[in-house]
C-alpha positions as a Markdown table, in Angstrom:
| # | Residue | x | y | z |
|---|---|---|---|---|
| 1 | Unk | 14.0 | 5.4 | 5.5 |
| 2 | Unk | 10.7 | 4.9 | 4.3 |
| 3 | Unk | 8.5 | 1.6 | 4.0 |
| 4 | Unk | 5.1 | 0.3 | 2.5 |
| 5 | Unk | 3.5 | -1.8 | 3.9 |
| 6 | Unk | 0.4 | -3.5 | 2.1 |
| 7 | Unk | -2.8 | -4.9 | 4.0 |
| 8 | Unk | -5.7 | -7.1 | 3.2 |
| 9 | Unk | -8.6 | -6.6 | 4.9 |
| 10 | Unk | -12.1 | -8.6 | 4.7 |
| 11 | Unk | -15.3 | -6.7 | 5.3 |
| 12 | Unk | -19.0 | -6.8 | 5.1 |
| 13 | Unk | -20.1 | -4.7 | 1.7 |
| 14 | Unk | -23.5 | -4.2 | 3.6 |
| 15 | Unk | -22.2 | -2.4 | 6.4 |
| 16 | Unk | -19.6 | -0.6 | 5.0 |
| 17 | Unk | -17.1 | 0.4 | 1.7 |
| 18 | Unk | -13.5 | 0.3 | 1.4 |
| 19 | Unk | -13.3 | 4.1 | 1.3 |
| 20 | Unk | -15.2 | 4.7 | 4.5 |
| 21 | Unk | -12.8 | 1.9 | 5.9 |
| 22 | Unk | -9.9 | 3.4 | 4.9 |
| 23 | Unk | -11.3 | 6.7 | 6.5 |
| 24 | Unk | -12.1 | 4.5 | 9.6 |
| 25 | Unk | -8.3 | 3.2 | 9.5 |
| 26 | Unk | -7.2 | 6.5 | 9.4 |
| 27 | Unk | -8.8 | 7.7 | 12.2 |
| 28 | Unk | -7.7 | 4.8 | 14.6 |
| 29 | Unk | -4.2 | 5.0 | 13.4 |
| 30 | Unk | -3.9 | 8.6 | 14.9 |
| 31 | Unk | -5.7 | 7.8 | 17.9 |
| 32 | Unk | -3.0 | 5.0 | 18.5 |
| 33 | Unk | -0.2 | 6.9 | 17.5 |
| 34 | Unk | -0.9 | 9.5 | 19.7 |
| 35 | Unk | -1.6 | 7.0 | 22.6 |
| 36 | Unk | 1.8 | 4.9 | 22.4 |
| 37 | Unk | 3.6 | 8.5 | 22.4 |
| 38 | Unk | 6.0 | 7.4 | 25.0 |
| 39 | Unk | 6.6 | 4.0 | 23.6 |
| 40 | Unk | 8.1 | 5.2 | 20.3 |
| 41 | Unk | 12.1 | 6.5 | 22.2 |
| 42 | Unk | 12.3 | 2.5 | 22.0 |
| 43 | Unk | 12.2 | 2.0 | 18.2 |
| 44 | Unk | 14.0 | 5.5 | 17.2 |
| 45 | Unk | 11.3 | 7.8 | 17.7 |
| 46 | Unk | 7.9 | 8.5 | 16.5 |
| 47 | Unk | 6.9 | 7.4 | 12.6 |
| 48 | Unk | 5.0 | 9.3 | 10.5 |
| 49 | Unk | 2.0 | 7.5 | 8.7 |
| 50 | Unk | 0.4 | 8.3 | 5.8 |
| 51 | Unk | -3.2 | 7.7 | 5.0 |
| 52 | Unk | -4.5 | 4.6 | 3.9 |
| 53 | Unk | -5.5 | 4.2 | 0.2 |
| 54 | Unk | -7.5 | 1.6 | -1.4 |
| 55 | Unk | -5.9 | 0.0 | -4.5 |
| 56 | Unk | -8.8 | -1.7 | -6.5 |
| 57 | Unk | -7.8 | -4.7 | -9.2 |
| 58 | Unk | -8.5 | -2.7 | -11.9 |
| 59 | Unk | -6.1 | 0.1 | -11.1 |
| 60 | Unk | -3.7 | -2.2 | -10.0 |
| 61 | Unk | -4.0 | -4.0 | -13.5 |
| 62 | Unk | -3.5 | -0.3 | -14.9 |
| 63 | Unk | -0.6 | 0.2 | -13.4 |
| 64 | Unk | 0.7 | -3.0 | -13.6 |
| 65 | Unk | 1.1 | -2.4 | -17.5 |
| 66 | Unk | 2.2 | 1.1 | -17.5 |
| 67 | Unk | 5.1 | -0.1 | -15.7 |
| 68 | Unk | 5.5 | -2.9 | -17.9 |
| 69 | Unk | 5.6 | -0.5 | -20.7 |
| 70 | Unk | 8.0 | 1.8 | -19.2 |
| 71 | Unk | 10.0 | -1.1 | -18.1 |
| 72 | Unk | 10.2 | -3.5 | -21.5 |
| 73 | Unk | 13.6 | -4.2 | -22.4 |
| 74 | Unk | 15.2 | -2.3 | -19.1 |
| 75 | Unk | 17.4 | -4.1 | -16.9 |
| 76 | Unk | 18.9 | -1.5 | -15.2 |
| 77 | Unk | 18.6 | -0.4 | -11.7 |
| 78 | Unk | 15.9 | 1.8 | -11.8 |
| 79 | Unk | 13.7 | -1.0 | -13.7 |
| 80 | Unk | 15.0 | -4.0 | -11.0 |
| 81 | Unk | 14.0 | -1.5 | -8.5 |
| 82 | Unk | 10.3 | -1.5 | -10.0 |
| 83 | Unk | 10.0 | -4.7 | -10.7 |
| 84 | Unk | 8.3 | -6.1 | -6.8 |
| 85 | Unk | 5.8 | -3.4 | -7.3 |
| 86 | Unk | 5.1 | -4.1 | -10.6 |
| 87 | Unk | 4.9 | -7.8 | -9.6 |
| 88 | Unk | 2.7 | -6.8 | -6.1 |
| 89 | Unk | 0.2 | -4.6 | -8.8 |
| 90 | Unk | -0.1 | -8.2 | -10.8 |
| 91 | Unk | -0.7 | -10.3 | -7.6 |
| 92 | Unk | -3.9 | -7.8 | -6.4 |
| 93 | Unk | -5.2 | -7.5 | -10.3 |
| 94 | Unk | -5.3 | -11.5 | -10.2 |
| 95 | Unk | -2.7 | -11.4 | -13.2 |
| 96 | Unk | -0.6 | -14.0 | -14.7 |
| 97 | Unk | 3.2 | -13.1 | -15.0 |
């Protein structure tokens, strides 16, 4: 099974940029991983993680579209299936449904 999970996260923009964060996250996500090692048995073993990405409101706009292109007039499963991303890209890009 495989989930995404979506964070927000507030930061100074004169110490720092959401890349560099990201990286940061990263970095602290192995080191935790690898700490809780023996913890994992309980929860059905060890996840993997992928990297953390930042998703900016213009790309999210972008994308927002392209799936409402790909999407108009579909109401099959595929396109019901895309439709709480498409609706999660609209949220971060501040648009109106």
């Amino acid at each position: 099974m495989k989930a995404r999970l979506y964070i927000d996260i507030k930061f100074s923009k004169r110490a720092t940029d959401a890349e560099s964060l990201a990286t940061a996250l990263d970095n602290v996500m192995d080191v935790g991983m690898s700490a809780l090692d023996d913890c994992w048995g309980d929860y059905g073993g060890k996840p993997t993680i992928g990297k953390f990405l930042v998703l900016d409101t213009a790309q999210a706009a972008e994308h927002a579209e392209e799936l409402d292109r790909l999407m108009d007039g579909q109401e099959d499963e595929l396109a019901l299936s895309l439709a709480p991303i498409r609706d999660f890209l609209r949220q971060v890009a501040g648009l109106k449904r």
